[in-house]
N, C-alpha and C positions, 0 to 999 in steps of 0.2 A: 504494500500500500504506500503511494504517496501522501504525505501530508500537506494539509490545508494551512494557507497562511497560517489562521488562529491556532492552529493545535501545533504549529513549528515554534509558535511564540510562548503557548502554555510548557511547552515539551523542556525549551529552551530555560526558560525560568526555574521549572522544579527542578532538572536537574543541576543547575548549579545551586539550588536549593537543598529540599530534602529528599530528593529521589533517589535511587541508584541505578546506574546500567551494569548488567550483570553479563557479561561476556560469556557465549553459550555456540561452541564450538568455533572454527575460526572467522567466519563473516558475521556472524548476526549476535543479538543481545535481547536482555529483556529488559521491562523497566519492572523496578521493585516500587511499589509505595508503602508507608509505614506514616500512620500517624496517632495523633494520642485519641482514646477515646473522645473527648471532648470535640476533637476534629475530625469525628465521623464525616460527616456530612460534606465538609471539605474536600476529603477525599474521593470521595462517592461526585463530587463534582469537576476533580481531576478523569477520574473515570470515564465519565458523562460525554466526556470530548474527544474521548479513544475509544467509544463502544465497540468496533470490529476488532480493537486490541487486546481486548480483556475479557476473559468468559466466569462464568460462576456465579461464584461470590465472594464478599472480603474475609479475611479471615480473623477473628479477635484472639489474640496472642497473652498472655500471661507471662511473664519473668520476673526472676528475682536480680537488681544489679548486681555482680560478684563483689564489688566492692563496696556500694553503698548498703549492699541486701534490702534496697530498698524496691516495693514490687513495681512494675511495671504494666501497665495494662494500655491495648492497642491494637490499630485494625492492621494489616498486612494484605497488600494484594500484590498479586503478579501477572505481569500483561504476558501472553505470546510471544516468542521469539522469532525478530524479523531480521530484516539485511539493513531495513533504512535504521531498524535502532542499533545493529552493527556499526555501520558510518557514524552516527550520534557518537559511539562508545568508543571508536576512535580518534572523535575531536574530542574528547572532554576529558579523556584519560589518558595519562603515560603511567607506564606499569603498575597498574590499579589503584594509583591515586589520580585524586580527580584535577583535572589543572583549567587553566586560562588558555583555550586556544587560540594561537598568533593572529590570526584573523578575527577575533571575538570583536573589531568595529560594525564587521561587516556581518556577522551574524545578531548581533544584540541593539536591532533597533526600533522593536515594538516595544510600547510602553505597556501593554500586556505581560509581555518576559517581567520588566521590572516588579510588575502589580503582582506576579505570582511568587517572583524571587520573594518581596516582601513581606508577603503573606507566608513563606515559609521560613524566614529566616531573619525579617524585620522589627524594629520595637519602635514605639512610639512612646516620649512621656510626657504627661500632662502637664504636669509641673514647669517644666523648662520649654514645651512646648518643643524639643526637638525629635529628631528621629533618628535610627543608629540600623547600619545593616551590617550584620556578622558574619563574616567570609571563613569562620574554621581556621581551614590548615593553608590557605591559599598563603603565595609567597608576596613578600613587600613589590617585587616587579611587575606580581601579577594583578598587585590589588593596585598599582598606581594604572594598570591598562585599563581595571576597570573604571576607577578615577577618571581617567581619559576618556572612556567611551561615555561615562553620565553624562561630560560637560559638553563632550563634540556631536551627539547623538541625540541627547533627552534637554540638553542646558541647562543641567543641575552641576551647580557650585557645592562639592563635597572636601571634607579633610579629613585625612585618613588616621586613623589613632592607633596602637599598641595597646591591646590589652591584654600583653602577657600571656599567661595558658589559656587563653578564649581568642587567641591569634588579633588577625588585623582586623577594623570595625570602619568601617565606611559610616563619618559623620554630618547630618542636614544639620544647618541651622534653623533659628526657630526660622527666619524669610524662607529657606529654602525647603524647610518641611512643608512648608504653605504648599509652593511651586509643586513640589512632591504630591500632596492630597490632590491636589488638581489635574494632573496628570495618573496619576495609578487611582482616584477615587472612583471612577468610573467603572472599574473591574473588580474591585474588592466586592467578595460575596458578603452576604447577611453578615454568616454566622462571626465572621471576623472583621466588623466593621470597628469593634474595639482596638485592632492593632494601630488603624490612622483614622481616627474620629473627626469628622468635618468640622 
């Protein structure tokens, strides 16, 4: 299957979000989703937009962390393994960690990708009225391309912060969390309209 603008843009954002591509023999891949109960629905709206990708139904997972032993409860689905999510799984990953790929201007410029990156990896606080996007394990080179692509692509004014074991955080100010809701508020579903409140 080829993908439609909208689901190249959804695709786009979760994975460098909270998705996985699962590399399943040597061309093709699946997408894993994994979300917290609380973000049923979410998920099930991720789905909604790959119906031919995904059969069943989701699965509710139980774990204890090894380390916090603290439990864990969560939906899991897994889509079909294709050849277009192979191609995906070899721009977004070198040796199964997920990276910044060289070209990522030219792939990341619907504001849909951002509005679902956000949705999966974004915070908003009231207080300061700012907003913060948390990139993980990405590298400082990688996180200034993304830098690069908000301001040349979306025309978001971002600074990039260090936070230590929570890696590098992509920082709005309160002006540009504004610019932010007004661009990604469009696509934030219901259930997560808490994360950037109008």
């Amino acid at each position: 299957m080829k993908f439609t603008k909208r689901q190249k843009a959804i695709l786009i954002g979760t994975i460098l979000g909270d998705a996985y591509l699962q590399k399943t023999g040597k061309r093709n891949a699946r997408l894993c989703l994994e979300h917290e109960n609380k973000q049923k629905e979410y998920l099930l709206w991720k789905v909604s937009a790959f119906k031919n990708l995904f059969q069943g139904k989701p699965v509710f997972v139980k774990r204890v962390h090894p380390k916090t032993k603290k439990m864990y409860e969560y939906w899991r689905f897994q889509s079909n393994s294709t050849p277009e999510l192979g191609k995906m799984q070899r721009l977004f990953y070198k040796n199964g960690k997920k990276i910044i790929p060289s070209n990522f201007q030219e792939l990341f410029k619907e504001p849909l990708s951002l509005a679902v990156w956000f949705m999966d990896d974004g915070y908003y606080y009231p207080r300061d009225n700012n907003a913060y996007l948390y990139l993980g394990k990405l590298s400082l080179d990688e996180t200034k391309i993304v830098q690069d692509t908000l301001i040349n692509n979306l025309r978001l004014k971002t600074k990039i912060l260090d936070k230590k074991q929570e890696g590098f955080v992509i920082y709005f100010s309160p002006s540009e969390t504004q610019k932010l809701k007004t661009i990604i508020g469009p696509y934030i579903i219901p259930c997560l309209m808490y994360k950037i409140p109008s």
